[in-house]
N, C-alpha and C positions, 0 to 999 in steps of 0.2 A: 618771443624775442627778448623779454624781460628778464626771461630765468638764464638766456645765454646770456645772455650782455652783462648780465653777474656773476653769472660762471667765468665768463672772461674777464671782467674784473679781478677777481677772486684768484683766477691765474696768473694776471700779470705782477698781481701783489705777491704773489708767491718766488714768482722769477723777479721782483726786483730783490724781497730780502734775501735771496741768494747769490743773489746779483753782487750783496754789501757784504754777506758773509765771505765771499770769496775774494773780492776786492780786497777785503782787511786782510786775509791771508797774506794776499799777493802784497801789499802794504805792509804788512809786517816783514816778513823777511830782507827786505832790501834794507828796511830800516834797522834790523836788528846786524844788518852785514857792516850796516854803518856808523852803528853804535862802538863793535866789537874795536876794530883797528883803533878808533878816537878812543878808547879807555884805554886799551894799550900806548897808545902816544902819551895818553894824558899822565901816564904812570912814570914815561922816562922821561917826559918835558923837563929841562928845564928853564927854560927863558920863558921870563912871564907871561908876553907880549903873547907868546905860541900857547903858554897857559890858556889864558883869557879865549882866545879865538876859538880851542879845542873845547873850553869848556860852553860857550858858543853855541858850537858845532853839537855839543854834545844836548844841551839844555831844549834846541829846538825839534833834535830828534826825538825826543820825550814829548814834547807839542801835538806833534805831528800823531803819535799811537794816541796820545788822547784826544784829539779828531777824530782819530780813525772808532777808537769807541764809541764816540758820540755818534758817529754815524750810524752807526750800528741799532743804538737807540734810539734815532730817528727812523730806523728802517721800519724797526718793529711797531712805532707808534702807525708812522703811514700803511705799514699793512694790515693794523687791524688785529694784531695777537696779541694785544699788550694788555693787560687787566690787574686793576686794583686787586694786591692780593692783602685784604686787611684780619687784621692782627689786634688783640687786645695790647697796650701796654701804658704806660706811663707818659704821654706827650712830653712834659715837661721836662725829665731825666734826659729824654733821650735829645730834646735838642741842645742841653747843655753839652752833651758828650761829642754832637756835632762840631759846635761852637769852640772847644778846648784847643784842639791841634790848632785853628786858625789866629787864636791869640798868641801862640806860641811864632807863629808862621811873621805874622805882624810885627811883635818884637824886635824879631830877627830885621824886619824892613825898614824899622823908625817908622812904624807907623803907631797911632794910639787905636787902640781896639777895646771898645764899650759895649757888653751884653744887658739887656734888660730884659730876662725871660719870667712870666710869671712863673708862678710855681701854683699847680695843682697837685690835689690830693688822689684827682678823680682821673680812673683809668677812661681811655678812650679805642675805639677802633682806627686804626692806621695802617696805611701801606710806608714802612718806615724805610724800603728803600726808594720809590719814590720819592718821597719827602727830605729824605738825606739826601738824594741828586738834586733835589729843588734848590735847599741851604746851601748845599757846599758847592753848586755853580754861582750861586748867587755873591758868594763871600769870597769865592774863588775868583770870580769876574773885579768885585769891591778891590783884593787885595792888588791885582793885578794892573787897575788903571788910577789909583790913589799914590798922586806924588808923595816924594817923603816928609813926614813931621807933619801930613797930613792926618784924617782920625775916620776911623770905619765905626757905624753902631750895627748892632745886629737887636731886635726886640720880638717880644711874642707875646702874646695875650689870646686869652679868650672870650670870642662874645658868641652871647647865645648858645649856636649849634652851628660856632668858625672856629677854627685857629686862624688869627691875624699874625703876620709876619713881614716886618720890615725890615729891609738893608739900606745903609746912606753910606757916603763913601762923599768926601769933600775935596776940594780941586779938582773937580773934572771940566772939561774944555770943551761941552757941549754945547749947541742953539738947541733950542725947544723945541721949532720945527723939527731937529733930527730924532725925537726923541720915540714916534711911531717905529721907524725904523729899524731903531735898537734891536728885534726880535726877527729880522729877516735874517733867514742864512747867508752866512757870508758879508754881511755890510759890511762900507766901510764907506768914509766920509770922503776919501779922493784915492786916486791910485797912488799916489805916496804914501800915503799913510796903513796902517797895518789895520785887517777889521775886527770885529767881537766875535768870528769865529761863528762855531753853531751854539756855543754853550746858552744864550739865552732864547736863543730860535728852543731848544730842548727845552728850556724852563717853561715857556709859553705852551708847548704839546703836551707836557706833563700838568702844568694847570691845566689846563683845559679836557685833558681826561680824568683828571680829577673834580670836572665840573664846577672848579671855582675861577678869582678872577684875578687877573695882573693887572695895575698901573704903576706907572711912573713919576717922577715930580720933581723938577728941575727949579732949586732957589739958590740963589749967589754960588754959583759953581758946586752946588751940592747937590748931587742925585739921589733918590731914594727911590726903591724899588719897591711897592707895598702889594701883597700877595694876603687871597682871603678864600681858605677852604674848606667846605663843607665836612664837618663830621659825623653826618648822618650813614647807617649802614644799609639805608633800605634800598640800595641799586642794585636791582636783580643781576645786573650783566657785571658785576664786579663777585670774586671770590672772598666768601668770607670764613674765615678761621674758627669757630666757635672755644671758646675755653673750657678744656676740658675739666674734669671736676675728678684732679687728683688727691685731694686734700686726704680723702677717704682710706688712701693705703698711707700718706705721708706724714698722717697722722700717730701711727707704729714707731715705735720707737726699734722694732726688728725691723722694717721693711730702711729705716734711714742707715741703718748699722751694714745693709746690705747696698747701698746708692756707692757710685765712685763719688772719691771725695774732688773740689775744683777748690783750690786753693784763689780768691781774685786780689789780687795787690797793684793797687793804686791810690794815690793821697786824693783824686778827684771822688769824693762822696756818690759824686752823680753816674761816675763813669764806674765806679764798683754795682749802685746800684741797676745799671743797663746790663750791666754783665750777670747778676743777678736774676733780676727778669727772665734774662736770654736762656740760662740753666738752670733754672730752681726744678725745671720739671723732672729731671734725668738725673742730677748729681747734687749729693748735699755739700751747699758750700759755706766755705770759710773765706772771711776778707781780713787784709791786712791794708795801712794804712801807709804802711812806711817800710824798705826793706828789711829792717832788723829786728821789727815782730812779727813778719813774712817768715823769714832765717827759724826765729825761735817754734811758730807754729808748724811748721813744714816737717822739724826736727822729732814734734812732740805728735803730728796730726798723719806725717807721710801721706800725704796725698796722691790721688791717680793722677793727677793732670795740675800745671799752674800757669796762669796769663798773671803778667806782669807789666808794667809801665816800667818806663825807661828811666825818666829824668824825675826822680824820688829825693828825696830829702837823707840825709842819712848814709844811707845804702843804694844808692843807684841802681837796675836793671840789671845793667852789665855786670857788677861786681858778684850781685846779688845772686842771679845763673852761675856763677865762677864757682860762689860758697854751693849752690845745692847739687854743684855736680861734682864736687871737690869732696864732701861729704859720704860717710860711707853709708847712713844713712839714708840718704835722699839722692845718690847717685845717678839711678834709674828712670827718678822722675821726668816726665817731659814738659821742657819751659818752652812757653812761646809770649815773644815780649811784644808787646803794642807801642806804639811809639809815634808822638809828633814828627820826630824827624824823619824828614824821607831821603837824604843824602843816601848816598850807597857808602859811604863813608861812615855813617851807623849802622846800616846792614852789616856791612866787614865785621864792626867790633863786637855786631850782635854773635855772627858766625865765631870768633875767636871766642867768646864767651861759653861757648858750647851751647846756645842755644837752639832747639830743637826747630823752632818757627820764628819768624819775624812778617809782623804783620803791621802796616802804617793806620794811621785814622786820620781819618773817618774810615772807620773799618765796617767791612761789610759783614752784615749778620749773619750769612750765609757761610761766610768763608769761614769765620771765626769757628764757628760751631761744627762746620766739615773737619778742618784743620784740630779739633780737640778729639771729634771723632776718629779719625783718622791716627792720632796718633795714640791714642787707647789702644787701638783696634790692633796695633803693631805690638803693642806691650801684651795684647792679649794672643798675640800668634807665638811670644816667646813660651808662656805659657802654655799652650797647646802643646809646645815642643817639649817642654818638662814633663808634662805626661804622659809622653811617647815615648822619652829617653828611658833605657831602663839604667842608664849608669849617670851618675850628675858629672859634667865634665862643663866647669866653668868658661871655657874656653871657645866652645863649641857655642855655648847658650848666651854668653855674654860677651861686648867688645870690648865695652868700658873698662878699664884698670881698673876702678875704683871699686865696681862692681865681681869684677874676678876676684880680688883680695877678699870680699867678703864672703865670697863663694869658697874659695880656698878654706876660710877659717872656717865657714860651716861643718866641710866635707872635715876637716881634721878632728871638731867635735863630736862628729859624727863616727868616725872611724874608732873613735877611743870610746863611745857610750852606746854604741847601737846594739849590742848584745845585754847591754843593762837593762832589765823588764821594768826597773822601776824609775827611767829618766824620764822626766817629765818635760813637758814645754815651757815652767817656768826654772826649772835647772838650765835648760837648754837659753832661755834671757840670760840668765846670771854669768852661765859661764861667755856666751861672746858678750858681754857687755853691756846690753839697752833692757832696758824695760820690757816684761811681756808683751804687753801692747804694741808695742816698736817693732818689735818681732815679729807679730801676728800679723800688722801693719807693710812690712818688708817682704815677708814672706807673700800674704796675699796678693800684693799688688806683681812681686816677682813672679811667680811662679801660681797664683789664683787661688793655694791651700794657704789655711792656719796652720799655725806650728804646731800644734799636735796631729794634723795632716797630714804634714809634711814628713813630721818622724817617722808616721805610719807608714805614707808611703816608701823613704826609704827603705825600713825594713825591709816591705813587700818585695822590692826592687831588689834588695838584697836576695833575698831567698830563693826569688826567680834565678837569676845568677848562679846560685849552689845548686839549684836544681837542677839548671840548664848543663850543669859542667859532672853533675852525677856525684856530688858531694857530700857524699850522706842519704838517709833516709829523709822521710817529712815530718818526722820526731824531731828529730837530731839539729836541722834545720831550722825548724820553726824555733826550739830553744835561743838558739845560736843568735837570730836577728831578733831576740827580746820580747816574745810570745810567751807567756805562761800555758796559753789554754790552745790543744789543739783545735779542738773545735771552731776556736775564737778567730783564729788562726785562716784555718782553712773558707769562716766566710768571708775575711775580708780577702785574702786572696782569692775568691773568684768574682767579689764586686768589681777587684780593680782590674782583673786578665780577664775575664769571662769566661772562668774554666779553672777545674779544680786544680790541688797544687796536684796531685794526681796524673791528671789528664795533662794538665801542662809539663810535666816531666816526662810521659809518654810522648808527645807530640814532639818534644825535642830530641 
């Protein structure tokens, strides 16, 4: 009776989180039907009054999907699937990087917004998105019920084997009695008034599977919310990450010359070093502090990938994507900007900027890291195409203007030196303009070869070609695309076809 009556447990939790996953579906769509028309109105409004209402209209359809998340995360607490997945990293960095967007958030409200994070040296194990949903409902709630010219703190410390975490938030219009309460879904204080939603019913399930503890504490209209959790790793029924021990290849100075490069630019010290953290394992990176020795490294470094902050000193975000994509150099690169702002009205100008990604913070580590994968993974499929193509037709391989124009001047230096045995990959810098390095830089990231590769390969390419079309012998030929040595000749020609020039003239 014991082991069904848990099987039926087991069941019913399974049919409710699908119960919530579907719901959200069904939640979603109506909501996004209703979004759609209110931003079109909201575009050609214009009398304020209809402003104001549309935007409204618009601000609590936004409310509404993030409930409906929240639901989502209460589904999986109540069923039972939800597990600390902990992670070594730097505690302190990372709740700074939390903390950032919400004083910008505050500004914006007249409100005064006070951090007091210690600062540790010592890494610790953490589930950093738990813990980022902890802060950012908790700051999020703060910002949300603190009148204006009011002041929020946010503080952390460490004792023992806790992290302590406090929020206060002043002018608040609570009794003491109400103050259990707080953490029920849905409360609210009477049917007029609006309730606290599920966001801190969430905070409470997530402490609590985190095995630490909430209270509360209500002095002269001022709330504080103080949170204390265990950073001990020895809970069997939680996943742990072990740190793997890369030092051992990244220690090579070939194996880093071989890593994609991450270009990170941000003036927050802390938010470069979270981003740091987050890739050190996969890509050797470079940070910038400000947009225009972002600009200068980018030019001199061509990176695989660059994350960017928006609201920089100097050289802004926005400006800052305009220059790397503007650039013939750094044309290709894919920028994806992080950003306090969550207006869609920043999205726009991120999109007009050309940038590749636009992503808000408190940003999720998951996405972040997908999102750089992901756009790699595209830069490397053009690539794959280059070594397929047997003719370079810029047009085909690239969309970018910026990028065809320098595909154009390749193919034209190419056309005029590719029978020359003794053009080298640094004639081949000189004569388009940049630096060997720049070149080598350009080329690898475009197409995955070095410039002397790349020459190679065009030859090859070429000679297929005169092959294919019966132009000569394999003497005559091989001279022709800048081969001294037949022999030399013919084995790089079957590294790159898989078949002699021989046989591949036959086959054709």
């Amino acid at each position: 009776n014991k082991i069904k009556t848990a099987n039926k447990i087991s069941e019913l939790n399974e049919m409710k989180s699908r119960f919530f996953a579907n719901i959200s579906h069904e939640f979603r769509t109506p909501l996004t039907l209703i979004k759609s028309p209110v931003q079109q109105l909201q575009a050609s409004a214009t009398d304020e009054k209809q402003k104001s209402q549309l935007n409204l209209v618009d601000k609590n359809a936004d409310r509404m999907l993030e409930l409906v998340d929240q639901l989502l995360e209460l589904s999986k607490l109540d069923s039972g699937t939800f597990k600390l997945i902990l992670k070594e990293g730097n505690l302190s960095d990372f709740l700074k990087s939390i903390a950032e967007p919400f004083a910008f958030q505050a500004k914006e409200n007249n409100l005064s917004f006070h951090t007091n994070i210690q600062t540790s040296n010592q890494n610790h194990f953490f589930d950093k998105d738990v813990i980022q949903k902890i802060v950012s409902n908790l700051l999020s709630n703060a910002l949300k019920y603190t009148p204006e010219n009011h002041s929020i703190h946010f503080t952390s410390s460490f004792e023992k084997d806790s992290l302590l975490l406090s929020v206060s938030n002043s002018g608040v219009k609570l009794k003491k009695e109400e103050l259990p309460k707080l953490f029920e879904r849905f409360y609210q204080k009477t049917d007029a008034q609006n309730g606290v939603g599920i966001g801190l019913a969430l905070i409470k399930e997530l402490v609590d599977l985190y095995q630490g503890n909430v209270s509360t504490l209500l002095d002269n209209d001022k709330l504080t919310f103080n949170i204390s959790l265990p950073l001990t790793v020895s809970k069997d029924e939680n996943i742990l990450i072990a740190t793997e021990q890369l030092q051992l290849t990244k220690n090579s100075s070939e194996t880093d010359e071989e890593l994609p490069i991450l270009l990170i630019v941000d003036d927050n010290a802390e938010i470069r070093s979270v981003l740091n953290d987050l890739f050190s394992d996969e890509y050797r990176i470079i940070e910038a502090e400000e947009g225009e020795i972002a600009l200068r490294l980018a030019q001199q470094e061509i990176p695989d990938c660059i994350i960017s902050d928006v609201m920089m000193p100097k050289l802004d975000g926005f400006a800052f994507t305009k220059a790397i994509k503007s650039n013939e150099l750094t044309s290709f690169v894919p920028v994806i900007l992080l950003t306090a702002k969550t207006s869609e009205e920043a999205h726009l100008e991120a999109l007009k900027s050309t940038a590749d990604a636009f992503l808000t913070k408190p940003f999720n580590h998951n996405i972040v890291k997908a999102t750089v994968h992901q756009l790699i993974s595209e830069r490397k499929k053009l690539q794959q195409r280059y070594s397929q193509e047997l003719i370079l037709k810029p047009v085909d391989i690239i969309i970018n203007s910026v990028d065809e124009k320098f595909l154009q001047k390749l193919q034209t230096i190419l056309d005029t030196q590719l029978a020359n045995a003794d053009f080298t990959a640094e004639e081949f810098a000189t004569q388009i303009g940049i630096s060997r390095m720049q070149l080598h830089r350009k080329l690898k990231s475009l197409f995955g070869v070095s410039a002397t590769e790349f020459i190679r390969n065009e030859r090859l390419k070429n000679a297929a070609e005169l092959l294919k079309k019966g132009n000569g012998n394999i003497s005559e030929i091989a001279y022709s695309v800048g081969f001294n040595e037949i022999s030399y000749f013919s084995r790089c020609f079957k590294d790159h076809f898989g078949c002699t020039p021989t046989e591949y003239a036959e086959k054709k």
